[in-house]
C-alpha positions as CSV (number, residue, x, y, z in Angstrom):
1,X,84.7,76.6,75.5
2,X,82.5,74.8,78.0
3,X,78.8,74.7,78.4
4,X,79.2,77.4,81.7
5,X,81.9,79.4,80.0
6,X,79.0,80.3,77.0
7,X,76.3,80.9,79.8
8,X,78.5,83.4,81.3
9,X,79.5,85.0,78.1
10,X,75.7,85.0,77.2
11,X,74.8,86.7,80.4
12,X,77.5,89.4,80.6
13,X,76.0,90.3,76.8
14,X,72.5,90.7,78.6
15,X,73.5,92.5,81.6
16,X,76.1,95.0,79.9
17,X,72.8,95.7,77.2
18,X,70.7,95.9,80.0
19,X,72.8,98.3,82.4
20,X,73.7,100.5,79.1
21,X,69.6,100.6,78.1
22,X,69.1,101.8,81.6
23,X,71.5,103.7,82.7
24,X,69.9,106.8,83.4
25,X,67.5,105.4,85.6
26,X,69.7,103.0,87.5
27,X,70.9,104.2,91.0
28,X,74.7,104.3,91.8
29,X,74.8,101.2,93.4
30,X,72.8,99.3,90.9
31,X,75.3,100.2,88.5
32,X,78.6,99.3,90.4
33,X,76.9,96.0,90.8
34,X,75.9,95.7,87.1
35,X,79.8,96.4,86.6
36,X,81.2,93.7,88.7
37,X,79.0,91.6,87.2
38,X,80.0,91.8,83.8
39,X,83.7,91.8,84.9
40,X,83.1,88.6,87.1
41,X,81.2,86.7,84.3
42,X,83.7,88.1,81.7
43,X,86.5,86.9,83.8
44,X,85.0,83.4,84.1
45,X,83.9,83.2,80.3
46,X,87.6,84.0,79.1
47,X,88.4,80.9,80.5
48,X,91.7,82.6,83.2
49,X,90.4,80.9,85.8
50,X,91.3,77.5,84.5
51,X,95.0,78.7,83.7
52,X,95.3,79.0,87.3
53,X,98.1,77.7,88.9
54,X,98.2,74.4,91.1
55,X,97.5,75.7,94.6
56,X,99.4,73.6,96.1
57,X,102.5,74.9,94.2
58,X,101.5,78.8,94.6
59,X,101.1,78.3,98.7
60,X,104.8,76.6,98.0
61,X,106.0,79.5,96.0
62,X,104.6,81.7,98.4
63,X,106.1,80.5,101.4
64,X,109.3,80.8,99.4
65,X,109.2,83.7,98.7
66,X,107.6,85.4,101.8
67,X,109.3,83.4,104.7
68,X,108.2,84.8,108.2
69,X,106.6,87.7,106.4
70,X,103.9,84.7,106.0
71,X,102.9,85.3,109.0
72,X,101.5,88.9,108.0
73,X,100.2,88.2,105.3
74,X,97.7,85.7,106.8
75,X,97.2,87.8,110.0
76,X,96.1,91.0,108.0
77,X,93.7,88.5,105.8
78,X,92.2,87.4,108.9
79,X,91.7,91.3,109.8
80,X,90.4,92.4,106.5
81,X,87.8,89.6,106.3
82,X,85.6,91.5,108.7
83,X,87.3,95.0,109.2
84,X,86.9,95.5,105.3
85,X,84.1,93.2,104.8
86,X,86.7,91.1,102.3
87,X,84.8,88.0,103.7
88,X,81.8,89.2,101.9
89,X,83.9,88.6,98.4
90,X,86.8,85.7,99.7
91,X,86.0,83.2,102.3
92,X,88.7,83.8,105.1
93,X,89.2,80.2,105.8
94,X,90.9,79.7,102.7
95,X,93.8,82.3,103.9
96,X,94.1,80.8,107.6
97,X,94.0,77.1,106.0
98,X,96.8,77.9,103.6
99,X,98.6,79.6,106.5
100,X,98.3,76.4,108.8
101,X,99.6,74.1,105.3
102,X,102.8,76.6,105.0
103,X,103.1,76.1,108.6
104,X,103.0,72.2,107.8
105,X,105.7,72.5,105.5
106,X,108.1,74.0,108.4
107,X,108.5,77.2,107.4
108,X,106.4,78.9,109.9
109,X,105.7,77.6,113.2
110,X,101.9,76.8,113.8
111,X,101.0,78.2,117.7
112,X,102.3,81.5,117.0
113,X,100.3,81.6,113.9
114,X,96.8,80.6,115.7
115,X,97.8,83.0,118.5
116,X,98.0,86.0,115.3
117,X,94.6,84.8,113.6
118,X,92.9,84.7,116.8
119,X,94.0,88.3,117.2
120,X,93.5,89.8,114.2
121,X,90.6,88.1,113.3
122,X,89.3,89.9,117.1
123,X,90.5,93.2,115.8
124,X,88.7,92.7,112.6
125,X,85.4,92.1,114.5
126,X,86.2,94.8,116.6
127,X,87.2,97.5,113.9
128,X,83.1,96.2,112.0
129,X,81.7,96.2,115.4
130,X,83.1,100.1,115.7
131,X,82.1,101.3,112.2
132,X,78.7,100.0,112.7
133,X,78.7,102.1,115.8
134,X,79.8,104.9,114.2
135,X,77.6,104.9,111.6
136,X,74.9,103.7,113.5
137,X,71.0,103.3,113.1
138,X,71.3,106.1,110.7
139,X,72.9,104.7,108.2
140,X,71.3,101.7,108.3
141,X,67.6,104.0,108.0
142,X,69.2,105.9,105.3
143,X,70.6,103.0,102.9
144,X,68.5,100.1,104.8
145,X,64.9,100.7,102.3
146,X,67.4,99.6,99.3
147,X,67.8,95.7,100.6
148,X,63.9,96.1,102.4
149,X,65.3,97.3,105.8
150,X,62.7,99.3,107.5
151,X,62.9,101.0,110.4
152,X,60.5,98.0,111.9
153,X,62.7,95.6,110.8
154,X,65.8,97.7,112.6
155,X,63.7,98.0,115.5
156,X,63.5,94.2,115.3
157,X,67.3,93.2,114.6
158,X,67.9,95.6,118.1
159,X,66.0,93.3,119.9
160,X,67.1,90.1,118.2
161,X,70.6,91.5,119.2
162,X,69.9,92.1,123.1
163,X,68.5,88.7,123.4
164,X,70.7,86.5,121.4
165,X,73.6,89.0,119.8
166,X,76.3,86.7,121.3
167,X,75.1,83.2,120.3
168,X,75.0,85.1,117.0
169,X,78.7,86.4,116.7
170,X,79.6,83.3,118.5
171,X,77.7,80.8,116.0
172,X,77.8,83.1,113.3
173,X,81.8,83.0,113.0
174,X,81.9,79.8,110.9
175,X,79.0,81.3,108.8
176,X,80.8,83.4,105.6
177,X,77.9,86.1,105.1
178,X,76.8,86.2,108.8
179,X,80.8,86.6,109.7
180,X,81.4,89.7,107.6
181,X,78.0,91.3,108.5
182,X,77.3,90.5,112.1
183,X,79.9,92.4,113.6
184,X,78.9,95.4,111.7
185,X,75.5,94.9,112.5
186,X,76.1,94.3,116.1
187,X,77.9,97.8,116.7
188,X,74.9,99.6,114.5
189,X,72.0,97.9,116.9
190,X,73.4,99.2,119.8
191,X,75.2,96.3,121.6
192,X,77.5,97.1,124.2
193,X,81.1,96.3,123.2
194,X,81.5,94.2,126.7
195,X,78.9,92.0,125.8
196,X,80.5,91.5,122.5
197,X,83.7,91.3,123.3
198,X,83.9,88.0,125.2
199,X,81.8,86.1,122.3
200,X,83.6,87.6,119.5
201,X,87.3,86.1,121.8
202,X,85.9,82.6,121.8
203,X,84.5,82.7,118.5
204,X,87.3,83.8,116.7
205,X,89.7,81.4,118.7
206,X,88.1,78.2,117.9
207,X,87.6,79.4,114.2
208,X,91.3,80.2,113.8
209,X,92.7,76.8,115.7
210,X,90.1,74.6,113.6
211,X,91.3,76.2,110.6
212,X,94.5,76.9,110.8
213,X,95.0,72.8,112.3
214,X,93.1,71.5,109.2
215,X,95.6,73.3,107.1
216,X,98.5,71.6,109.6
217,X,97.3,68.4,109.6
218,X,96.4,68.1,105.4
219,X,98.9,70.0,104.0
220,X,99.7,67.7,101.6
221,X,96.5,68.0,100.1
222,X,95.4,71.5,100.7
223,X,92.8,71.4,97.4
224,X,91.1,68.5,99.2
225,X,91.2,70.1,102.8
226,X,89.6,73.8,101.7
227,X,87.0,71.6,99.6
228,X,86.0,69.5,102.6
229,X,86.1,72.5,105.1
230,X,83.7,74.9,102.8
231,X,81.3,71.5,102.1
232,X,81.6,71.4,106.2
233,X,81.1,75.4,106.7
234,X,78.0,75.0,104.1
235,X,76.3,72.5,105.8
236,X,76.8,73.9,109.4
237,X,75.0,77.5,108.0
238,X,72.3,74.9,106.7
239,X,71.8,73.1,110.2
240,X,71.9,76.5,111.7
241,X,69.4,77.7,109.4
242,X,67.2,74.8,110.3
243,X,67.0,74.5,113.8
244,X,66.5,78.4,113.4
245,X,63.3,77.8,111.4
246,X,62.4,75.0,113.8
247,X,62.6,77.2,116.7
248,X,60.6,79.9,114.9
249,X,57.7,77.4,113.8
250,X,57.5,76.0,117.4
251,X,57.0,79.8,118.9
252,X,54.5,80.8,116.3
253,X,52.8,77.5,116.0
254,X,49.4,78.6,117.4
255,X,49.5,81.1,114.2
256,X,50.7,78.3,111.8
257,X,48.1,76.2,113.4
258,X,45.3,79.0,112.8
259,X,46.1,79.1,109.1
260,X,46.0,75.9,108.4
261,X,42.8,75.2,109.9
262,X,41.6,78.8,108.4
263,X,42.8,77.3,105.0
264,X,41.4,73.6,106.0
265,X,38.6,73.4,102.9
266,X,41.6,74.4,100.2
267,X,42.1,71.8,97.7
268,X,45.7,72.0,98.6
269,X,46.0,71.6,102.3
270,X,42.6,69.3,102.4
271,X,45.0,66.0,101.5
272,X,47.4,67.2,104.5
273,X,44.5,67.1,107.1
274,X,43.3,63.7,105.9
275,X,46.9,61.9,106.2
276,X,47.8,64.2,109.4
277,X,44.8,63.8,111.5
278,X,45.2,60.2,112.1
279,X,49.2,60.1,112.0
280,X,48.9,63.1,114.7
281,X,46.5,61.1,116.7
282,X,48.3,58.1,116.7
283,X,51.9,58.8,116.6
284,X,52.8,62.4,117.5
285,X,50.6,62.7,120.2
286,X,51.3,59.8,122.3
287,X,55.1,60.1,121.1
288,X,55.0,64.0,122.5
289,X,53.6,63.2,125.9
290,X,56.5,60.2,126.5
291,X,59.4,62.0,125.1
292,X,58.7,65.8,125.2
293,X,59.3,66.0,129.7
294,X,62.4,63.9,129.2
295,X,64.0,66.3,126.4
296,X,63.0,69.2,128.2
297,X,64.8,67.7,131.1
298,X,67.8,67.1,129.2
299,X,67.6,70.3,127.6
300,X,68.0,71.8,130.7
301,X,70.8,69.9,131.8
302,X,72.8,70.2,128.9
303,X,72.4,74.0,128.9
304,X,74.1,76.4,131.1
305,X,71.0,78.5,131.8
306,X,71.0,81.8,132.2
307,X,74.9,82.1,132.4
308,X,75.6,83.5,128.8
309,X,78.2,86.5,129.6
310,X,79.6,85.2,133.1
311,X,80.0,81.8,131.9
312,X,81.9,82.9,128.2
313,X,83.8,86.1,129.5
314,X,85.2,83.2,131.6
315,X,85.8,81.1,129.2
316,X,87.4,83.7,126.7
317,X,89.9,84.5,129.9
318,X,91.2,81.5,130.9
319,X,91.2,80.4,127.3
320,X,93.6,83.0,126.5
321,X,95.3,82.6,129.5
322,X,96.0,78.8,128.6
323,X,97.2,80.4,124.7
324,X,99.8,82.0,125.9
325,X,101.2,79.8,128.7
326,X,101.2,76.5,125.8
327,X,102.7,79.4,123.3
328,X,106.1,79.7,125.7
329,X,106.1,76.1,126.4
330,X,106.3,75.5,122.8
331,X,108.8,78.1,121.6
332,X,110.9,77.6,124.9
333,X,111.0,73.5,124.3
334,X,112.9,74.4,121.2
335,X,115.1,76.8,122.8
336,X,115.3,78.0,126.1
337,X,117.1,81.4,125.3
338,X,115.5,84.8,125.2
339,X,112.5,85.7,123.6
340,X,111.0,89.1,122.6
341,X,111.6,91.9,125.6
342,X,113.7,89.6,127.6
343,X,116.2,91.4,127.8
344,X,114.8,94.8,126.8
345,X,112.9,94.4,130.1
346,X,116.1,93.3,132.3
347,X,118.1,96.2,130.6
348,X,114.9,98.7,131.6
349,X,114.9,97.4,135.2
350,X,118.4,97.6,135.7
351,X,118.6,101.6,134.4
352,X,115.6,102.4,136.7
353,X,117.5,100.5,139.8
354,X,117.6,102.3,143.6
355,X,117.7,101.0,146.7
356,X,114.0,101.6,147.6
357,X,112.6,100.3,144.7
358,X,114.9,97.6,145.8
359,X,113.5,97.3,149.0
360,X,109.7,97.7,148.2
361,X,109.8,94.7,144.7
362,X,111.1,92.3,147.6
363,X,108.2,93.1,149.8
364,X,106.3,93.0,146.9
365,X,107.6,89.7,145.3
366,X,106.8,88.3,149.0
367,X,103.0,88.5,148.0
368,X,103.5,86.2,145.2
369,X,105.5,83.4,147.9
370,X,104.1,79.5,147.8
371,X,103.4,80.0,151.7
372,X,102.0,83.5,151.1
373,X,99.3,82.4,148.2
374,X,98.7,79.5,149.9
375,X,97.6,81.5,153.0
376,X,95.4,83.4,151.0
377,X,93.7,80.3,149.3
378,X,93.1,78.8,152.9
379,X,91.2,81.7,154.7
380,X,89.2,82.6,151.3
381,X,88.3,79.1,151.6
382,X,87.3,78.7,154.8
383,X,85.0,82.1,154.7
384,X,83.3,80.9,151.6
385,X,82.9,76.9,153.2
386,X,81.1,78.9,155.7
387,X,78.9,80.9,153.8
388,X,77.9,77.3,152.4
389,X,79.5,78.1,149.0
390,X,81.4,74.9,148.3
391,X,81.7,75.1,144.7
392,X,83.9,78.3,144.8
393,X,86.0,76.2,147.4
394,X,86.7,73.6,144.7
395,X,87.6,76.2,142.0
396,X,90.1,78.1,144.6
397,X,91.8,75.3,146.2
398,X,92.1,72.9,143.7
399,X,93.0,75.4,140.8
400,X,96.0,76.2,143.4
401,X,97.0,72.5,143.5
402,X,97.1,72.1,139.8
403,X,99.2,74.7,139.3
404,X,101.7,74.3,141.5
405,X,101.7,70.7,140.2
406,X,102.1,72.4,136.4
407,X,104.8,74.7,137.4
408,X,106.8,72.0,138.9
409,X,106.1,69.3,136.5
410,X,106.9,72.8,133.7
411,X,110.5,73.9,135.1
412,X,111.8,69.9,135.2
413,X,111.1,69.6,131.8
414,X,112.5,72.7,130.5
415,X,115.4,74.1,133.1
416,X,116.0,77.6,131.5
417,X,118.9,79.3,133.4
418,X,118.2,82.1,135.7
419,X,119.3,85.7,134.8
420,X,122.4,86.8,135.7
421,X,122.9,89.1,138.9
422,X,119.2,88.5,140.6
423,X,118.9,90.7,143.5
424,X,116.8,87.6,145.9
425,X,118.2,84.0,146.5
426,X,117.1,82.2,143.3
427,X,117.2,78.5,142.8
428,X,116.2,75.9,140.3
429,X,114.8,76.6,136.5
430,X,113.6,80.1,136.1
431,X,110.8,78.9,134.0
432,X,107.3,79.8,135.0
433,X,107.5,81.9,137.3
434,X,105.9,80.2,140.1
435,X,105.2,83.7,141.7
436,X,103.4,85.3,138.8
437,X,101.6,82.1,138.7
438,X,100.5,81.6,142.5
439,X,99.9,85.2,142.6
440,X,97.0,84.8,140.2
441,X,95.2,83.5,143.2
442,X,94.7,86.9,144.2
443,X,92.7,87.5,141.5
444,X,90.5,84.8,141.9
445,X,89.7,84.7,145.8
446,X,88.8,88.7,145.1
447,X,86.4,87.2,142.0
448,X,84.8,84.6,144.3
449,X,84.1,87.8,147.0
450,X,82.5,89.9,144.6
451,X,80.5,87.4,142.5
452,X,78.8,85.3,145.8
453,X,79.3,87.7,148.6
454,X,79.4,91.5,147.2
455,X,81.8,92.0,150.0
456,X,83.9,95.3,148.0
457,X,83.3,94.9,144.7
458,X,84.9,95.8,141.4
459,X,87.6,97.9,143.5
460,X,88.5,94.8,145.0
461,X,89.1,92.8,141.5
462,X,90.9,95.8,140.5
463,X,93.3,95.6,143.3
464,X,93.6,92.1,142.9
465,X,94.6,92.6,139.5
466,X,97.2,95.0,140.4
467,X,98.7,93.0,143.1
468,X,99.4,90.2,140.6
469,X,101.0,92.4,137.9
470,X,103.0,94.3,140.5
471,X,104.2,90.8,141.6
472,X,105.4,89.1,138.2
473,X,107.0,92.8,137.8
474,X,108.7,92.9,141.1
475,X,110.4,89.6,139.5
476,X,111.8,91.0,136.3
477,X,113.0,94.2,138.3
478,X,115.3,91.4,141.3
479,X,116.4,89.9,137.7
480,X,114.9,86.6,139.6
481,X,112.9,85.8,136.0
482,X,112.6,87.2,132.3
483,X,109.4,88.6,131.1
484,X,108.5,85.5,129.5
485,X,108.7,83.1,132.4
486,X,106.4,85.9,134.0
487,X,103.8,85.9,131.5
488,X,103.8,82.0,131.4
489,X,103.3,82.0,135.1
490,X,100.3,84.4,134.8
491,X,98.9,82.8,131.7
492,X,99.1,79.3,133.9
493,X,97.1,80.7,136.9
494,X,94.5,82.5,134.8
495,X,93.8,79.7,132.2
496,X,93.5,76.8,135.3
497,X,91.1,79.3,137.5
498,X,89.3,80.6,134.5
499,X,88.3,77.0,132.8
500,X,87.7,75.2,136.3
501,X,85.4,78.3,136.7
502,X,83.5,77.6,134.1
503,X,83.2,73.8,134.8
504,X,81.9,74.8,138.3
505,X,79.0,77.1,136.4
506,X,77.9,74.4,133.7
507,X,77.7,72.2,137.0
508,X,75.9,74.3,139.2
509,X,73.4,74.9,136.6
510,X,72.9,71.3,135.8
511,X,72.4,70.4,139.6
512,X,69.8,73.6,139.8
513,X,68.1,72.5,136.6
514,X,68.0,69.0,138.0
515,X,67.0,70.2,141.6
516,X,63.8,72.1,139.2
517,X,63.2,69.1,137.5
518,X,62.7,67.3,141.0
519,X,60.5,70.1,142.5
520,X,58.6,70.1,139.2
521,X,57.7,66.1,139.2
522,X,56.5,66.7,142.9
523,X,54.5,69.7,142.5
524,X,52.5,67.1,140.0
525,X,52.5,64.5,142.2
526,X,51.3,66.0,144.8
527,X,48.5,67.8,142.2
């Protein structure tokens, strides 16, 4: 028995004594935890833990024995881990990294299962964010004085949350405690759900690509890789923590300041003013006034501003977008047969044929035409060029120009047959579908209207919307492409306009923070 296996047999002794001596007066939850306690330490003292198997050979044994079914497994870890607050006893990374080794050992395929993590790890924040809202500020006053949460401190957290709730869910993701609490607590403060959404979609998609990749790349080693990545997760929660506590001393340094110098004759802190009066004097001071107006200038550069939902709803679009056109590309490139409703699509179209519908999904597919899209990017471009709004003109145009490049460059690499007995003149591979694609345009000249101009607003994005689905419809319905060629074409469209959107914004802001910077350095000129 080992020096830590007699420690924890010791302390499950004094904590089962303890609990028994007390238990009359110890509250219900005071005694589950005494329980699972004892059971944990007793678990660890018997020594089972070392009789373990190798992981390496369970993940093998596993994926033996599980298959595709792998992929569930994994994807309803990833949900649990927030939706049933497993993370706060399991770190989820371990799950998604043994996922991305099976994968690495070709028995599961590794987009499709970043594309499931990234989903159910969204629904698990989703389902947390939902049961805190539920349960809401009551149950956090009723059950909150337990861990010293008063309703000041609640009052606090709700305005911690509307100032910085999505940096936190966003950041907060590769944290283990703040990832199985901040969802909860984000739905229970009162967040809206649209301002949570966005962060909790890119959050949860770079946490399940890192992860499940790690586990892709080192499979081999996978003992080695889930050591490295909770010694990485452990000291990116510690360089959160201080730069937090930085930020804090800086705000209320007047008040640290105060103390100090209220506390200046204390035989403690007297030393720390005779060493830090003249090293303050002499090095801090001067060293502030040099390099503090050039790091506030390249803060401001480096930081989108005021963007925070604009700029990552964005980004959580067109990142998604991007998923789910490189997901076809992959599973297509392998084989360039049918994929799920292919043909249960084609079969649904052809039972709800007529010659009307006929007649209005070729006026409709029309919409979605090269020379039709192209028209639209054109005039949009020209009215906005006008109103002096340049940057919108670069996102429009040349998100068009890259992908029709990407469609052309996608169907001459994989030339996937047409379906049989299209309804239009079809010609050349049938994957993307440059229409769904090129329709997508749609969407984004009515985005650029609403967000510089406020021409119609939200009904306009919404028709936009419509028009596009309507268009990669009208498709399947002329048996011109299969559902998956559509959603490739639309994922295209929206993942180019989304991230050159967000390019333009950190841009933008840059030049405006610089243009500040300028009209700041002549305001004290001229003072």
């Amino acid at each position: 028995m080992s020096a830590g296996q007699i420690v924890a047999a010791v302390l499950t002794v004094l904590i089962a004594a303890g609990a028994s001596w007390k238990r009359r007066t110890l509250a219900g939850e005071r005694k589950l935890l005494a329980v699972a306690a004892v059971l944990a330490l007793a678990v660890y003292a018997s020594g089972l833990l070392s009789e373990l198997p190798d992981p390496k050979k369970l993940i093998g044994d596993i994926a033996g024995a599980l298959g595709p079914w792998t992929y569930a497994l994994v994807g309803v870890m990833a949900y649990l881990e927030t939706a049933a607050f497993v993370g706060l006893v399991a770190p989820g990374e371990t799950v998604v990294i043994a996922g991305g080794v099976i994968a690495g050992q070709g028995e599961i395929d590794l987009i499709p299962l970043v594309g499931l993590v990234w989903v159910c790890a969204t629904l698990g924040d989703t389902t947390s964010f939902y049961i805190g809202r539920r349960l809401g500020r009551n149950f956090l006053e009723r059950h909150g004085p337990k861990v010293k949460i008063t309703h000041e401190r609640l009052d606090q957290v709700e305005g911690y949350f509307e100032r910085h709730g999505g940096k936190t869910i966003l950041v907060g993701r590769f944290i283990g405690l703040v990832r199985a609490l901040a969802p909860f607590i984000a739905g229970a403060s009162g967040l809206a759900y649209r301002r949570f959404l966005p962060y909790s979609v890119v959050g949860t998609g770079l946490w399940s690509t890192v992860f499940c990749v790690l586990g892709y790349i080192f499979w081999r080693s996978f003992d080695q890789v889930a050591h490295i990545a909770g010694q990485a997760i452990f000291g990116f929660g510690l360089t959160v923590a201080v730069v937090v506590g930085i930020v804090v001393a800086y705000r209320r340094r007047r008040d640290i300041r105060a103390w100090f110098f209220a506390h200046e004759r204390h035989s403690l802190i007297r030393p720390l003013f005779a060493i830090g009066r003249p090293i303050h004097r002499r090095v801090v001071r001067p060293l502030v006034s040099v390099v503090a107006p050039e790091a506030r200038f390249i803060w401001n550069r480096i930081t989108p501003g005021g963007l925070g939902l604009e700029l990552t709803t964005t980004l959580a679009i067109g990142g998604v977008g991007l998923y789910v056109f490189v997901l076809y590309v992959v599973i297509l490139a392998g084989d360039p047969g049918s994929t799920p409703l292919d043909k249960e699509l084609l079969d649904l179209s052809a039972d709800l044929r007529s010659a009307l519908l006929t007649d209005i999904a070729k006026v409709v597919t029309n919409l979605g035409a090269l020379p039709t899209c192209a028209a639209v990017v054109v005039v949009t471009s020209v009215v906005l060029a006008a109103r002096g709004r340049m940057a919108e003109v670069v996102v429009l145009i040349g998100g068009f120009a890259l992908t029709y490049a990407i469609v052309l460059v996608t169907k001459g690499a994989i030339e996937r047959p047409r379906p049989e007995g299209a309804l239009i003149d079809t010609s050349g591979s049938s994957f993307p579908s440059g229409h769904a694609a090129y329709s997508t345009a749609w969407v984004a000249a009515a985005l650029m209207f609403t967000r510089r101009l406020r021409v119609v607003g939200a009904a306009l994005v919404t028709g936009a919307v419509m028009l596009a689905a309507a268009v990669g419809l009208s498709r399947i319905y002329l048996h011109a492409h299969l559902w998956s060629d559509v959603a490739a074409g639309w994922g295209l469209g929206v993942g180019i306009y989304g991230l050159l959107a967000v390019t333009t914004m950190i841009v933008e802001h840059m030049r405006h923070n610089g243009q500040g910077r300028a009209q700041e350095t002549a305001a004290r000129t001229e003072r």
